[in-house]
DODREN-902486 format. One record per residue: residue in three letters; x, y, z of N, C-alpha, C, O in turn. Coordinates in pm, 1 decimal. Layout:
<atoms>
drentor, neast, nnorth, nup, caeast, canorth, caup, ceast, cnorth, cup, oeast, onorth, oup
ALA, X, Y, Z, X, Y, Z, X, Y, Z, X, Y, Z
...
</atoms>
This chain:
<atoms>
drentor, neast, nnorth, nup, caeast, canorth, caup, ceast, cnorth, cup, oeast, onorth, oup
UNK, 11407.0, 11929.8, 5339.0, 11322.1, 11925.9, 5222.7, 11205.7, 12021.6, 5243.7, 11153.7, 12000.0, 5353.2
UNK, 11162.4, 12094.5, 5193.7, 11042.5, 12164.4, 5162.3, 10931.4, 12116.6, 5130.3, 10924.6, 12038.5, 5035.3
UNK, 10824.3, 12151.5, 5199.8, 10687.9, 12090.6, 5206.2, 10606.0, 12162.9, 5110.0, 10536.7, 12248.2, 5165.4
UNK, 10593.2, 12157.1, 4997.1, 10487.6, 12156.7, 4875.1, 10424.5, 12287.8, 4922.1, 10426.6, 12284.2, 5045.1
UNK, 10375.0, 12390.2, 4884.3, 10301.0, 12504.9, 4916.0, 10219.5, 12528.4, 4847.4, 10179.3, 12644.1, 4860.5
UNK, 10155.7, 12454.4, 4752.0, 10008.3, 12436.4, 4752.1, 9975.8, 12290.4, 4722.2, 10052.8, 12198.3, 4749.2
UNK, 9839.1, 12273.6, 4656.3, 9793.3, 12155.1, 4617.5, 9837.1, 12105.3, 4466.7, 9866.3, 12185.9, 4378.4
UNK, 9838.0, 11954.5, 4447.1, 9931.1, 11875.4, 4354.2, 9877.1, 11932.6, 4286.6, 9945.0, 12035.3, 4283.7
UNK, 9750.3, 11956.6, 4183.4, 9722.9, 11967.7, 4074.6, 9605.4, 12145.8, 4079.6, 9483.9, 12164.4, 4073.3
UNK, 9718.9, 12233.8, 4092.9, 9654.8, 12354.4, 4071.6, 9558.9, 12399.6, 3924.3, 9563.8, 12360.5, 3807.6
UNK, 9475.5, 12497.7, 3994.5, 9360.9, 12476.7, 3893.0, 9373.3, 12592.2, 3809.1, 9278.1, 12598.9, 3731.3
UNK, 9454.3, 12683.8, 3796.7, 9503.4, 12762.9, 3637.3, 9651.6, 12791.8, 3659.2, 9719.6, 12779.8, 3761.1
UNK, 9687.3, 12837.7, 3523.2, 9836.1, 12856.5, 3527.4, 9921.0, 12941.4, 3619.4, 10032.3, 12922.3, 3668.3
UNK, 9801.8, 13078.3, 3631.3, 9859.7, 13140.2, 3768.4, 9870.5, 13094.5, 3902.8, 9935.1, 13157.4, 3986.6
UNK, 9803.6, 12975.8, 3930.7, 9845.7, 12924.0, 4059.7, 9919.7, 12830.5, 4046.9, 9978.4, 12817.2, 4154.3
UNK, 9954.0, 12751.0, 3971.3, 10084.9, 12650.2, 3943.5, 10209.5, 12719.3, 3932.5, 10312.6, 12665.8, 3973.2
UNK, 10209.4, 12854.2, 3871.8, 10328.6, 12946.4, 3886.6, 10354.1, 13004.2, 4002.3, 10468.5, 13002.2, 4047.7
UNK, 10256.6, 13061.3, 4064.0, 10290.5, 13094.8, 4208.2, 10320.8, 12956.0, 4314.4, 10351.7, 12995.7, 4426.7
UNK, 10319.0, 12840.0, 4305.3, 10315.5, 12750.7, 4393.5, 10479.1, 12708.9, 4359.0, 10573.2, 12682.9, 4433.9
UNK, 10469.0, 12714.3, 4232.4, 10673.9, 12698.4, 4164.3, 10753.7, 12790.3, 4229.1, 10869.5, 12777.4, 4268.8
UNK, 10657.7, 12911.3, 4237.4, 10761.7, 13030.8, 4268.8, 10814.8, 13020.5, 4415.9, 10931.0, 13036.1, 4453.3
UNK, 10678.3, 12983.7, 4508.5, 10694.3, 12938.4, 4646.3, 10796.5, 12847.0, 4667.2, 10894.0, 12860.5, 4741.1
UNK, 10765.9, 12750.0, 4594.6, 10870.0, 12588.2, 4627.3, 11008.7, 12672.4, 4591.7, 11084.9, 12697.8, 4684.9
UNK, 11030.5, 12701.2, 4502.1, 11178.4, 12750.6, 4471.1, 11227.2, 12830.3, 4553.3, 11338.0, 12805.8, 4601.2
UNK, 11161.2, 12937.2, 4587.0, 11187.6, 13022.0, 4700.6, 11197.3, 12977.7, 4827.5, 11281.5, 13039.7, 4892.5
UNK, 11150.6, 12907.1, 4875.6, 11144.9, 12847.4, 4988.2, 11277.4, 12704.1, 4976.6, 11361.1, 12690.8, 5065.9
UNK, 11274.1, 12636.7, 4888.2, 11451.2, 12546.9, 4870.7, 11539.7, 12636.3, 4840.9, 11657.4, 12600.4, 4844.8
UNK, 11512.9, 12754.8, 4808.9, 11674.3, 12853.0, 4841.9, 11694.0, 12934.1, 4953.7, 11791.4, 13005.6, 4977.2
UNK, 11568.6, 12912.9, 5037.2, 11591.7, 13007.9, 5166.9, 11650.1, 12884.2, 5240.8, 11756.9, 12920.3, 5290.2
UNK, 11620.9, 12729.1, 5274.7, 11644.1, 12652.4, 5299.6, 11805.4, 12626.3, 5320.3, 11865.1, 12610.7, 5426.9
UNK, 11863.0, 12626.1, 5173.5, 12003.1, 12598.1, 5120.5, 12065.5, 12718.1, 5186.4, 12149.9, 12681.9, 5268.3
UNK, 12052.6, 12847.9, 5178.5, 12095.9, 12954.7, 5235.4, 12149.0, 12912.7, 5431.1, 12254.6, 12907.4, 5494.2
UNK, 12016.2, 12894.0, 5457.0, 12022.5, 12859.0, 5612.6, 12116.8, 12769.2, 5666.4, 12183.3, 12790.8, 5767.7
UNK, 12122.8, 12633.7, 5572.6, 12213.3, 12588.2, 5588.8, 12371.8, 12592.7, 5609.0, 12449.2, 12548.9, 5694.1
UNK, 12384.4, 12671.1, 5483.0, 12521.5, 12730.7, 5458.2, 12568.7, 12766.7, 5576.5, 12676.2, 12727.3, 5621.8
UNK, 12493.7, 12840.8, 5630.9, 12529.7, 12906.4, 5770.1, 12474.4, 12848.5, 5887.3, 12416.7, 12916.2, 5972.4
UNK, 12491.6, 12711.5, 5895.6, 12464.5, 12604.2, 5983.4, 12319.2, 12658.1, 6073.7, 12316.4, 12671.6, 6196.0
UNK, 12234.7, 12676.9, 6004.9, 12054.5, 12722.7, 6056.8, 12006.0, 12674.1, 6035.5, 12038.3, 12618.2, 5930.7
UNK, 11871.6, 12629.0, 6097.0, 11734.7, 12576.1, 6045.0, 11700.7, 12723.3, 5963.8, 11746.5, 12836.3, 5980.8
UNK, 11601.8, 12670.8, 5870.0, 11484.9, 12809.0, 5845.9, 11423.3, 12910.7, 5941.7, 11425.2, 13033.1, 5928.6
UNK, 11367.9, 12838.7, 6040.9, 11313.2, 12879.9, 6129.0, 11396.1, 12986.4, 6199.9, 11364.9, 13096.3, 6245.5
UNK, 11521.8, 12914.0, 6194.5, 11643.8, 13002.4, 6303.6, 11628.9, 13176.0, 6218.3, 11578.2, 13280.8, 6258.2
UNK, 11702.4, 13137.7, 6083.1, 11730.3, 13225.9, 6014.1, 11602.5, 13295.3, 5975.2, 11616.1, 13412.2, 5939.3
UNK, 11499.4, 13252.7, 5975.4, 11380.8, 13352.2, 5979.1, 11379.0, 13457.6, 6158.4, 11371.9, 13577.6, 6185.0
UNK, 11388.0, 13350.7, 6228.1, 11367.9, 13444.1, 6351.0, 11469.1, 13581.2, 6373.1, 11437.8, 13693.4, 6412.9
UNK, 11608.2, 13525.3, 6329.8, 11739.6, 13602.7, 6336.4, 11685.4, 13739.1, 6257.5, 11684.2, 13843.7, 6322.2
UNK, 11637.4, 13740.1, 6110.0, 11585.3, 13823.0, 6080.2, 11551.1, 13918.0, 6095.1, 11596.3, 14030.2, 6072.3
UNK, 11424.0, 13862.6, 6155.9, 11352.2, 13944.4, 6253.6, 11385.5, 14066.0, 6392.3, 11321.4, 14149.6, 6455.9
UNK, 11484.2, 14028.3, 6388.9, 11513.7, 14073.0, 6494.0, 11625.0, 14178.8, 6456.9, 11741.7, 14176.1, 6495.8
UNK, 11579.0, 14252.2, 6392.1, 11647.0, 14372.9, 6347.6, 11630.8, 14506.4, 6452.3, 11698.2, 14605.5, 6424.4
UNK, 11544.6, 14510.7, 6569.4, 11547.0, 14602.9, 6650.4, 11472.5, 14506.8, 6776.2, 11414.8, 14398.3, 6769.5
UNK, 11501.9, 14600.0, 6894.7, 11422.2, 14503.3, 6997.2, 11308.5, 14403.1, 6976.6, 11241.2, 14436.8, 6879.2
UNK, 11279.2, 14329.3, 7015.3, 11149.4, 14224.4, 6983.8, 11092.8, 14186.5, 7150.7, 11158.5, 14160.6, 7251.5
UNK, 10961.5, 14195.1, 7131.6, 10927.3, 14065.8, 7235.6, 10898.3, 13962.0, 7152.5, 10877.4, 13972.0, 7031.6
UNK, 10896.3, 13816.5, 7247.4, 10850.1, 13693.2, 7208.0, 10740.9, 13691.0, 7206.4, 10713.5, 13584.4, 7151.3
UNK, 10613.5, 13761.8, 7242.3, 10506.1, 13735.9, 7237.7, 10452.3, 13822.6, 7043.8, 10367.3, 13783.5, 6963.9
UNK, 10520.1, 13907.7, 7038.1, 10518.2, 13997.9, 6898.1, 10564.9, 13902.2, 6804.2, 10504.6, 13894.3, 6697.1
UNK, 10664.0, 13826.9, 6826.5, 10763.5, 13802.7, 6715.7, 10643.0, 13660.5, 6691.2, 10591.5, 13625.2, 6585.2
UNK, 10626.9, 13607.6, 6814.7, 10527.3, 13487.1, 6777.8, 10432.6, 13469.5, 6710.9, 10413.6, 13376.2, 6632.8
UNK, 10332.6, 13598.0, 6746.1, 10213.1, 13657.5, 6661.5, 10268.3, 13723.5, 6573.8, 10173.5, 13760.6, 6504.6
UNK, 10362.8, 13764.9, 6528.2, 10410.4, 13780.0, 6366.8, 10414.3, 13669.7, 6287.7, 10358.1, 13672.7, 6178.3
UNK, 10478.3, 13561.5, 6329.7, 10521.0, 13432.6, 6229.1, 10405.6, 13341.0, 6294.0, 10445.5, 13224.9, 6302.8
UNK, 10276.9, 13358.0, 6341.3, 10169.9, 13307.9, 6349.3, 10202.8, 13150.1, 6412.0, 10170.0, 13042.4, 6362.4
UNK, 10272.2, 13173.7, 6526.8, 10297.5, 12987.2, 6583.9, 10284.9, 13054.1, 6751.8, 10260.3, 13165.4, 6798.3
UNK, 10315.1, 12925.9, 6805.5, 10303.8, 12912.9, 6914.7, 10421.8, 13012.4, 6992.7, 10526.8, 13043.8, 6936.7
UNK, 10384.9, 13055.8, 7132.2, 10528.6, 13093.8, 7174.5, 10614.9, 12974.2, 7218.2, 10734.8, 12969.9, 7190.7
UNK, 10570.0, 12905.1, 7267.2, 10668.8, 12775.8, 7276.2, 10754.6, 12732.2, 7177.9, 10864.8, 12682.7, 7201.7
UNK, 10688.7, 12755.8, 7022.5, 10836.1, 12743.1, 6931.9, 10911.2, 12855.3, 6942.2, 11032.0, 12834.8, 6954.1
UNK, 10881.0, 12949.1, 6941.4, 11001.7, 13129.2, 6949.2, 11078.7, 13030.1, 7073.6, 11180.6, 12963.3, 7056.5
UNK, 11023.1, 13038.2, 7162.9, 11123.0, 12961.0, 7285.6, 11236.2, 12868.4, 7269.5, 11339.1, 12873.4, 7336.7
UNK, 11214.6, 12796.3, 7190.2, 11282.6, 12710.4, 7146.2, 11379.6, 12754.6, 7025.8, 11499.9, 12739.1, 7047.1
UNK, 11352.4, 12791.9, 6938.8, 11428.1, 12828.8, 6843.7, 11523.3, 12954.5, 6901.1, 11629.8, 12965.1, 6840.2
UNK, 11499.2, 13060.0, 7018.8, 11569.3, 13148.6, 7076.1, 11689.2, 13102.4, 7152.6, 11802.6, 13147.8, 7137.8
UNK, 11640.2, 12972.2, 7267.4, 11730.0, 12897.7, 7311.6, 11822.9, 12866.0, 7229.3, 11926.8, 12921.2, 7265.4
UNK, 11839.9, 12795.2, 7122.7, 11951.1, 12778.5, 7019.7, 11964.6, 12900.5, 6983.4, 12072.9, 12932.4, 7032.4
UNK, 11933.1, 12968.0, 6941.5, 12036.9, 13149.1, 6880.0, 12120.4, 13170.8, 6976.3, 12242.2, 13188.3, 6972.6
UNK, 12017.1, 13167.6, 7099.3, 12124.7, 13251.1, 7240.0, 12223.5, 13153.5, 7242.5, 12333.7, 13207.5, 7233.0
UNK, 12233.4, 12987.2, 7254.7, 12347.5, 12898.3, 7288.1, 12430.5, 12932.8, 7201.8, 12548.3, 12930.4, 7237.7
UNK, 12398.9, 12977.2, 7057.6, 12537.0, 13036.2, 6980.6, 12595.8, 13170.3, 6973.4, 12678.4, 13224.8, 6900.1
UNK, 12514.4, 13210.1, 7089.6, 12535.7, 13408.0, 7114.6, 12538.7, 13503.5, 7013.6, 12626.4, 13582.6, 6978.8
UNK, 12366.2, 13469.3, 6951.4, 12326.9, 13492.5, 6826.2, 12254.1, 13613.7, 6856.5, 12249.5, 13706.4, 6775.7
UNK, 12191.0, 13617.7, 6980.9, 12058.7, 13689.7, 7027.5, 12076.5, 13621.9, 7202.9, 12095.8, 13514.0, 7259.1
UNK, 12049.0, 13807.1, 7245.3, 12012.7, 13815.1, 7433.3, 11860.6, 13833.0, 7427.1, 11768.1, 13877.8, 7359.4
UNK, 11889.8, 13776.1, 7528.9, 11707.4, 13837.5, 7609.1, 11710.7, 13929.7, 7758.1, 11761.3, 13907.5, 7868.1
UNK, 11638.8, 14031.4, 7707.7, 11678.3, 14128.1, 7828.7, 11532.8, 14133.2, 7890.9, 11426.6, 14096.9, 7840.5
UNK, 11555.1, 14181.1, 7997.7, 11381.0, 14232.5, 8022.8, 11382.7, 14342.0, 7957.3, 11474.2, 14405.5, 7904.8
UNK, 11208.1, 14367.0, 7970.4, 11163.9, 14480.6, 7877.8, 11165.7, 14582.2, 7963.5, 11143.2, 14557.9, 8082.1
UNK, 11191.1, 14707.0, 7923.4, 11196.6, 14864.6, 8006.4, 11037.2, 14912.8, 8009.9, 11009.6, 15018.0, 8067.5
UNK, 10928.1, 14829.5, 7943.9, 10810.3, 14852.4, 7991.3, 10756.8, 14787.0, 8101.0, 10703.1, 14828.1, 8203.9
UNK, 10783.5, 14672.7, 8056.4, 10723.4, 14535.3, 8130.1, 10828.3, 14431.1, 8198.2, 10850.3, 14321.4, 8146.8
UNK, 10879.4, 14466.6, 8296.2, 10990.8, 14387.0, 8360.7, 10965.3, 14204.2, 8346.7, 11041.9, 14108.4, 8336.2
UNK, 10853.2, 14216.7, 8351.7, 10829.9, 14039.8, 8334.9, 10825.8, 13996.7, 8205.0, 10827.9, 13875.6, 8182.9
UNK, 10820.2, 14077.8, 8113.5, 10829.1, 14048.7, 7960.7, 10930.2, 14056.8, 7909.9, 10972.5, 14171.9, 7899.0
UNK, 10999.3, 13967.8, 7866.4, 11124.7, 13954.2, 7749.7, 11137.3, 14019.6, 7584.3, 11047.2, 14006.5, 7501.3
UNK, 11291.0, 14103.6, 7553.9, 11294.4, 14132.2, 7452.2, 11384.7, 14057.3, 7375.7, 11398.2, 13951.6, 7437.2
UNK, 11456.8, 14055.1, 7270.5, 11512.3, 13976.8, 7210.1, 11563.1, 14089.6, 7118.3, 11489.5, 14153.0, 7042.8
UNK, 11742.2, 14115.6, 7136.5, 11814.7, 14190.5, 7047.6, 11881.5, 14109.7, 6985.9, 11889.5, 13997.7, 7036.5
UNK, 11952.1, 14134.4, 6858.6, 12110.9, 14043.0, 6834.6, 12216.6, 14131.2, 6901.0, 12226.8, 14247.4, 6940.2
UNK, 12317.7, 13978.4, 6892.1, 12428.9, 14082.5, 6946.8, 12528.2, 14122.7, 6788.4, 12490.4, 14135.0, 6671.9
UNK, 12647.2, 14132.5, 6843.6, 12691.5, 14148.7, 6703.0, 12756.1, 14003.0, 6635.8, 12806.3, 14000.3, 6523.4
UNK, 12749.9, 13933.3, 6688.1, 12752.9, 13783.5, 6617.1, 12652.0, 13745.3, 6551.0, 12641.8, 13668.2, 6455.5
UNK, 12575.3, 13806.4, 6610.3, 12391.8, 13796.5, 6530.7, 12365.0, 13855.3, 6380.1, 12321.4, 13814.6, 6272.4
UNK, 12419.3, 13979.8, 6439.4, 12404.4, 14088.9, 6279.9, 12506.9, 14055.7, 6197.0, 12469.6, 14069.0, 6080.4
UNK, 12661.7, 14004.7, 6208.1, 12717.4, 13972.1, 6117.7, 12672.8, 13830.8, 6028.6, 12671.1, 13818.9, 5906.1
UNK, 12632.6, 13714.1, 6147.7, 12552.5, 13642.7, 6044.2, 12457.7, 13657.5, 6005.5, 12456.7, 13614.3, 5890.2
UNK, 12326.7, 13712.9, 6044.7, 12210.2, 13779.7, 5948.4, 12266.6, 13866.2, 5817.5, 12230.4, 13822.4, 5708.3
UNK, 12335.3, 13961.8, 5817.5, 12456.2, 14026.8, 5705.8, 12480.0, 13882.4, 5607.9, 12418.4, 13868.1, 5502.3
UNK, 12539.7, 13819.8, 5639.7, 12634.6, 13689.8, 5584.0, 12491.1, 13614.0, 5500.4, 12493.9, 13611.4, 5377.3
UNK, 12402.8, 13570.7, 5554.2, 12283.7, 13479.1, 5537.0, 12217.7, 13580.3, 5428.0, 12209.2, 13547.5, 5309.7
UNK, 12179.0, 13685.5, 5468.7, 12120.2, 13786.2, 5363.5, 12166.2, 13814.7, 5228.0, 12093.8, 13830.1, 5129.6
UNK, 12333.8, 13822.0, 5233.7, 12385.0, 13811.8, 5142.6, 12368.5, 13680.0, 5053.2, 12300.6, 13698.1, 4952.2
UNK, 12409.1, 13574.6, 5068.6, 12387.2, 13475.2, 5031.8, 12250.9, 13406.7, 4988.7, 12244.4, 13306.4, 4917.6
UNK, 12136.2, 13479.6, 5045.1, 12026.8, 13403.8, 5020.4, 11970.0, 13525.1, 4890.2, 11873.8, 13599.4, 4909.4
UNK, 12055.8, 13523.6, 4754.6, 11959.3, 13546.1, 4639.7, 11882.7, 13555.6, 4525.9, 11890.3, 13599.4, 4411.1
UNK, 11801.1, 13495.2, 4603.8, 11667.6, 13406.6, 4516.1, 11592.0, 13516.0, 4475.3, 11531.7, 13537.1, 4370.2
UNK, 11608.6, 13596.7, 4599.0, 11487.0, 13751.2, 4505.8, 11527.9, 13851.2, 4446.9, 11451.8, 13933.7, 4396.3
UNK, 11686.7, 13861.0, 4444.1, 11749.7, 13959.3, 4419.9, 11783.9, 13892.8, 4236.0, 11779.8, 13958.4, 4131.9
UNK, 11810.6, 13768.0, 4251.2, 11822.0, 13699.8, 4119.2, 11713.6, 13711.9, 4035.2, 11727.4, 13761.8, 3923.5
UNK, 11557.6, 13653.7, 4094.6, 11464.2, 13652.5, 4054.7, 11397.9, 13795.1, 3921.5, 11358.4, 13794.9, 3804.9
UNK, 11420.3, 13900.4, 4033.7, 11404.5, 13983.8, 3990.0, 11470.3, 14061.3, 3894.8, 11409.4, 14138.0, 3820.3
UNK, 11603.8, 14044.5, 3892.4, 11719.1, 14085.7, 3816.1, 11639.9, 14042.3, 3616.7, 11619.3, 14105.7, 3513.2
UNK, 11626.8, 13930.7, 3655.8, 11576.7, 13899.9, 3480.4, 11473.1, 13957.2, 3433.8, 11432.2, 13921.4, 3323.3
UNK, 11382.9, 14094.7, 3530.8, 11296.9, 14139.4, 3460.9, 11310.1, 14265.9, 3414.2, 11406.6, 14306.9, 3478.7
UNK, 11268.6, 14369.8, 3330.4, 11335.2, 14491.8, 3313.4, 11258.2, 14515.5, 3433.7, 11185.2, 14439.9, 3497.8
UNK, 11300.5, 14676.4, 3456.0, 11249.5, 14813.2, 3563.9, 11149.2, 14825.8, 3539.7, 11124.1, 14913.1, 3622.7
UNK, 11021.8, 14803.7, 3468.8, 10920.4, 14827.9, 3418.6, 10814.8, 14706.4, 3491.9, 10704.5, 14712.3, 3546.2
UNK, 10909.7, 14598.4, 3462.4, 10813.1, 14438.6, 3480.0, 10803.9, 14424.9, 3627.9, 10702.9, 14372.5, 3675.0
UNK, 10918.7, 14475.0, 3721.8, 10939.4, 14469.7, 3844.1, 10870.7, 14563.0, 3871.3, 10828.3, 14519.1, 3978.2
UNK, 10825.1, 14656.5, 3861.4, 10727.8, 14780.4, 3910.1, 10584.8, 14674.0, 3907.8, 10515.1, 14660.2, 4008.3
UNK, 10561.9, 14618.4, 3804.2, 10400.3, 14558.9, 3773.1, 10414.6, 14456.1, 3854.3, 10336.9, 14456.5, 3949.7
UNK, 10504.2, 14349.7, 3846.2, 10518.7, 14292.2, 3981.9, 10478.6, 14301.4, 4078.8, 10366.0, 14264.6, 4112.3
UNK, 10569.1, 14358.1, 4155.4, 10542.1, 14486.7, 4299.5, 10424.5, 14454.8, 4320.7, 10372.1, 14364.4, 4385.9
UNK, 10365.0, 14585.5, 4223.7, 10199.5, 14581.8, 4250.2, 10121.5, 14493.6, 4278.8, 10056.8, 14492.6, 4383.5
UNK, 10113.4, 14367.4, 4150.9, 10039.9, 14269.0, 4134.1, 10084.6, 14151.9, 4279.0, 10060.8, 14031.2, 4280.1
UNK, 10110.5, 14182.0, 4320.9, 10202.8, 14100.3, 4431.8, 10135.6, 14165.4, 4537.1, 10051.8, 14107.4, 4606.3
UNK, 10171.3, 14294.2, 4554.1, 10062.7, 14331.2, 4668.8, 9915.5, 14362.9, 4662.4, 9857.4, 14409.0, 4760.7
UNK, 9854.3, 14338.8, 4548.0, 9726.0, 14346.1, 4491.5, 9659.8, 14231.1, 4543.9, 9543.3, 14231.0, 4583.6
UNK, 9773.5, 14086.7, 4542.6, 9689.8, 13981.4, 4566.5, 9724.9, 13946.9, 4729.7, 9684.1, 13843.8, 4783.2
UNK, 9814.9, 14059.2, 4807.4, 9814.7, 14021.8, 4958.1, 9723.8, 14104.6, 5023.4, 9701.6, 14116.1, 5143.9
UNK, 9668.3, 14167.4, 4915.9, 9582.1, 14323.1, 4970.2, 9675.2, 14386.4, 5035.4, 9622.7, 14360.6, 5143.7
UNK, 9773.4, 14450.7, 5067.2, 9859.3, 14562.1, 5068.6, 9839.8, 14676.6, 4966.5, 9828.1, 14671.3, 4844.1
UNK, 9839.7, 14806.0, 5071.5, 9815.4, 14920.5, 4979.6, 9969.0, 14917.6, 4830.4, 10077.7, 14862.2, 4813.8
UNK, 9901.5, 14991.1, 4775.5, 10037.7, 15015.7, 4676.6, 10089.7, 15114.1, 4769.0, 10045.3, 15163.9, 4872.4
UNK, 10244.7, 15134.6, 4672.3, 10346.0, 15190.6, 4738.3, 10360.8, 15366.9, 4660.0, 10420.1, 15365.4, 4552.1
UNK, 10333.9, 15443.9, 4686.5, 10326.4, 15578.1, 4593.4, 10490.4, 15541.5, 4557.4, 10559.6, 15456.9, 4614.1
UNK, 10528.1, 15628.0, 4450.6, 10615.6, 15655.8, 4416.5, 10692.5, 15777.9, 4417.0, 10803.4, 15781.2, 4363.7
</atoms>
């Protein structure tokens, strides 16, 4: 189940829509994960890991502890989802590749999970451009030239 992503009674229409948009998005990343026998967490980390990683990066990316990356890696690797090699900088530091069991289900999960690809589909080329923007306007992200 998905934990509410904002407060019960938002205080204008634009934040009750963005908090819908969250909840929905977040119960179809959910349902997705599943499909392909994952937690969220899993299938977020798997993600991630589109080129070498350390655990200490990937941790301070998704803003948690390293003790959860630890944990959630242990299960990828038990399904030979993702190795951990040492690092060619730092021999005592760990990286985290997929293997190719990894990338075919990240492939598989990606496919299946779309909520944004749907989402977006119902707006013309025009509305999705203002989108975009307004989306990274309110994460403060530069715009994107065209």
């Amino acid at each position: 189940m998905a934990i509410p992503s904002g407060p019960v009674t938002p205080s204008s229409d634009a934040e009750r829509a963005m908090f819908d948009f969250v909840d929905a998005y977040d119960r179809a990343y959910e349902i997705a994960a599943a499909q392909h026998d994952m937690t969220v967490a899993q299938a977020c980390v798997l993600g991630r890991i589109s080129r070498p990683r350390g655990m200490r990066d990937l941790a301070d990316e998704l803003g948690c502890d390293a003790s959860n990356i630890t944990q959630i890696v242990r299960r990828l690797e038990a399904r030979k989802l993702i190795k951990r090699h040492a690092s060619p900088k730092d021999r005592r530091s760990r990286q985290l590749t997929r293997t190719p069991a990894g990338d075919a289900l990240n492939a598989a999960f990606e496919q299946s999970f779309e909520f944004a690809r749907n989402a977006s589909a119902k707006l013309t080329a025009d509305e999705q451009d203002q989108l975009a923007r307004l989306l990274r306007k309110v994460l403060g992200q530069p715009a994107v030239d065209e």
